[in-house]
N, C-alpha and C positions, 0 to 999 in steps of 0.2 A: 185719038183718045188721050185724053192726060191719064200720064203714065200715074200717076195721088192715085188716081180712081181705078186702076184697074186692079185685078188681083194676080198675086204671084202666079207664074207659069211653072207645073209642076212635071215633070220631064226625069227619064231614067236612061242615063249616059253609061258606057263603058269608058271605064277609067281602069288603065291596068288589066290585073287580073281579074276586079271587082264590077259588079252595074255598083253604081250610087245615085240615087234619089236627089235633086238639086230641083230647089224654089228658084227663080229667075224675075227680075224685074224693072225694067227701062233698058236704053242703051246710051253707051258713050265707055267712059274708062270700066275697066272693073274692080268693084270692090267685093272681095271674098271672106264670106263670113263663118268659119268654126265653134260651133256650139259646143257646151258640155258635157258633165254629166249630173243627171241624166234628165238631158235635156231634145232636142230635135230640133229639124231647119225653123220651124216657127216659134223660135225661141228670137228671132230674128224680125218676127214678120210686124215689131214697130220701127223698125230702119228701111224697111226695104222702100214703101213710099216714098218716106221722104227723099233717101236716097234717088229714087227714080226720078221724083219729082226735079230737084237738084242737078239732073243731069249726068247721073252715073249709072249702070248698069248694076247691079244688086245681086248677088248670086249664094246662096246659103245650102248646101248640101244636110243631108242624114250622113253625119261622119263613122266612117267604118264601122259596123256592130250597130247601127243604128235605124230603127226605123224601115222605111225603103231600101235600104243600102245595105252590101250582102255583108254576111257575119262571119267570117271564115270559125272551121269548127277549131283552127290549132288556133293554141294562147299563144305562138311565139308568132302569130300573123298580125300583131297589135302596136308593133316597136313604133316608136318615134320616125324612125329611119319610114316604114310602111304608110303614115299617117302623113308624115311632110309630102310623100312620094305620091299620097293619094291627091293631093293639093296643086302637086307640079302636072300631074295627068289632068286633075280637072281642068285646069287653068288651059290645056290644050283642047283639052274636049270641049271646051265653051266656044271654039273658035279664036281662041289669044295667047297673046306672045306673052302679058304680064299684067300682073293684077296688084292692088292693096290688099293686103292680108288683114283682117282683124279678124281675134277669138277670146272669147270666154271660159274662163273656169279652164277644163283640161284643156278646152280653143286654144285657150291663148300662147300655153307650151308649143303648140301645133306651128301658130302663128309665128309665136319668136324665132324658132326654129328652121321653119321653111324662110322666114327674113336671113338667119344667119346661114342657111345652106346654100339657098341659090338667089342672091342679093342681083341677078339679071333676071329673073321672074318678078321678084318680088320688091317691088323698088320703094315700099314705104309697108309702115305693119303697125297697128293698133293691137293691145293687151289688154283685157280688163279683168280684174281683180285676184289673177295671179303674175304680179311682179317678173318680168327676165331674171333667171340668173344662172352666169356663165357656167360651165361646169368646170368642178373642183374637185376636190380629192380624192371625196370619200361619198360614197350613194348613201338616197338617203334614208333608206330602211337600216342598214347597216349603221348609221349614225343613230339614228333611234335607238335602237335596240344594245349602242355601245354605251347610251346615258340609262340604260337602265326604263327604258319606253317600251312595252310591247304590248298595250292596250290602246292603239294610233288606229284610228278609223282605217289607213293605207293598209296595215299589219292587218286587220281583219279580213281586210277584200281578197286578201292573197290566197286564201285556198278554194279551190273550185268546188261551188253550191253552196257553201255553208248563207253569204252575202245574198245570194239568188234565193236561197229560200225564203228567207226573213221577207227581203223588198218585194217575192211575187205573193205572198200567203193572202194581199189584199192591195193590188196596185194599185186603187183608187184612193186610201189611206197613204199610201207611199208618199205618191204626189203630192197630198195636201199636206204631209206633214212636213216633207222636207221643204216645201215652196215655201210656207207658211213659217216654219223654223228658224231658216237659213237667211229671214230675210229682217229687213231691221222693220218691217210692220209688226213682229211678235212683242207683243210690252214686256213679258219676262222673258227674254230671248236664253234659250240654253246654247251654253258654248258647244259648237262642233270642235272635233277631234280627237278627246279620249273616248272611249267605249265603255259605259257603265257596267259593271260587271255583271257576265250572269246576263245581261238586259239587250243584246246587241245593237246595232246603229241607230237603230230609231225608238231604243227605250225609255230616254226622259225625254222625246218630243210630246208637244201639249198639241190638242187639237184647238184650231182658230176657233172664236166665240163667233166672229164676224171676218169675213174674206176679204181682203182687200181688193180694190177694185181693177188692180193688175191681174188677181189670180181668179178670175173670177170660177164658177160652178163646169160652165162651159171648157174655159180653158182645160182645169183640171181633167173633165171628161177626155178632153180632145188626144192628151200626154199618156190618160189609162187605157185608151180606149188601143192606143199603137204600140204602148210595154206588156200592155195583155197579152197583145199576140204575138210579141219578140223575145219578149223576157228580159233581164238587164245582164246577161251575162256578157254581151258583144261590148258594152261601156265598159265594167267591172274586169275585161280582161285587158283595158288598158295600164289597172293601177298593176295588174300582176307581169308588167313588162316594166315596172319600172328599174330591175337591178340590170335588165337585158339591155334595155335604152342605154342605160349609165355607159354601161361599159360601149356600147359602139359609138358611144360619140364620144371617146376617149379622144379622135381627131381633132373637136373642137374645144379640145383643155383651155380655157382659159380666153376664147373669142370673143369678139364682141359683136353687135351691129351697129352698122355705119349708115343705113338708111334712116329718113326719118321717120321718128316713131313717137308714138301718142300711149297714156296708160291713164286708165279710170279704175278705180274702186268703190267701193262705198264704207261710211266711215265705222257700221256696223258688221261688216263683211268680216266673218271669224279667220275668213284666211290669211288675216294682215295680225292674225295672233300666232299665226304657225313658226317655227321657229324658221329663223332667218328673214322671213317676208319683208318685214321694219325695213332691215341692213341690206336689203337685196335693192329696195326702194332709195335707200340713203347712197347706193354706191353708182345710181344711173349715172349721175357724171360722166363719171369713166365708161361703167358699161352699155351707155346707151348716149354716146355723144354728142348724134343729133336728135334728141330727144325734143318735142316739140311741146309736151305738157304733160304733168304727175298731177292731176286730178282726184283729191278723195271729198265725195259729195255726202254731204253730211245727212246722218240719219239713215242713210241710203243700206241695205246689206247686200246681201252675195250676188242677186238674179236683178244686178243694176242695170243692164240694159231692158227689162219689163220693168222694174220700178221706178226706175228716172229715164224712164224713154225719152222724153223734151230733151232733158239736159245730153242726155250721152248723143241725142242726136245731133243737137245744138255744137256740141265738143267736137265730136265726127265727122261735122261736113266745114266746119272751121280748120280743122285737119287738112282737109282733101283740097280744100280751096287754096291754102298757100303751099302744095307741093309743085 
């Protein structure tokens, strides 16, 4: 059968302490895919053809908290340290010694991370549209909040329920608004990451006039139909590990990656407004040595790999082929 034509294999492995939920598709090398938030494996499912087709092995999980994949009920079961470690288990559960890493949105942290932890797993890693960057001094709630910041989308997600209630009150509006929002299809796009006061996360988003034909009716169904019955609280406890992360990877002060590594964005994507993002891109030189390409595809916003699926596939398997 051509592997173009077939459809993912959907399959619930024991990784760790956790089952996780993993799409699978063709065989040959592996490439491991990390979605965001709040997102699930077929957030993925325009790469995995081609991928297969290409002659790679395709493999996209429900990452912790997500979907298929169990949700532990403690928030400190969320840390970076858990998530890289969910990544090195899959990559064995798949049957393999080592795989490419590529992730999106929260992914991509995942990604850089499990590239910079175990560089023998993971011998090449793809980012998209959150930037590497090493760890330094000062976390980064703690730096918001020392400029005088404490209305930051992150600073809201941090107390448990308040975020879960807003995003479940109508998770079919959720989906369309953030998809639609977040993406450079919106013609007045509202800047993510202050919180309008009074208004929470999703109070100046507009509903689409007309859906773009990445988001289509369907999709969005497909995303409400599995937060309905999960909730967003397993995503939402990632952002409440961020001061917990900081501090355990105090080991990796100041590391870099030494494998080769690929980063796409889109040129609408609000996360390349967040502070630091710019300079975190500006400084790959150094911190990402063998950097093989910094891609920002124009027009493009946040959910670039279903908006420019051609090109990021097109960048993707150009990647894989000169490793």
């Amino acid at each position: 059968m051509n592997p173009a034509a077939a459809e993912p294999r959907l399959e619930t492995l024991q990784v760790g302490a956790i089952r996780m939920q993993v799409a699978t598709q063709g065989s040959g090398p592996l490439v491991l895919m990390c979605h965001g938030f709040p997102e699930l494996w077929c957030s993925w499912r325009a790469q995995m053809a081609p991928l297969a087709a290409a002659g790679y092995r395709a493999a996209a999980p429900d990452m912790r908290g997500y979907g298929g994949t169990d949700a532990p009920l403690e928030i400190d079961a969320y840390t970076l340290l858990h998530l890289v470690g969910d990544m090195v288990g899959l990559v064995k559960a798949l049957g393999e010694t080592r795989a490419v890493i590529v992730g999106h949105d929260w992914g991509a942290p995942v990604a850089w991370h499990a590239a910079l932890m175990r560089p023998d797993v993971f011998h090449a890693v793809a980012g998209m549209s959150v930037p590497f960057a090493v760890r330094g001094s000062t976390e980064l709630l703690a730096a918001l909040h020392s400029q005088g910041i404490d209305d930051f989308y992150m600073q809201y997600f941090q107390t448990p329920g308040v975020a879960e209630a807003e995003l479940e009150r109508d998770v079919t509006a959720t989906i369309r608004l953030l998809g639609f929002n977040a993406s450079g299809d919106s013609p007045d796009k509202v800047a993510f990451g202050r919180i309008p006061h009074g208004k929470g996360f999703l109070g100046d988003l507009v509903e689409p006039t007309v859906l773009p034909a990445w988001l289509s009716a369907d999709n969005i169904a497909e995303y409400a139909s599995v937060f309905t019955r999960t909730g967003f609280r397993g995503g939402l406890n990632w952002y409440r590990n961020l001061a917990r992360s900081w501090d355990l990877l105090a080991p990796w002060r100041g590391a870099v990656i030494r494998q080769p590594s690929l980063f796409i964005a889109g040129s609408r994507d609000d996360v390349l407004t967040f502070p630091h993002s710019l300079r975190n891109i500006e400084r790959f030189t150094q911190t990402l040595p063998a950097l093989r390409g910094s891609h920002i595809l124009d027009g493009a916003g946040h959910w670039i790999q279903r908006e420019r699926a051609a090109a990021v596939n097109a960048l993707l398997l150009e990647f894989l082929r000169g490793l």
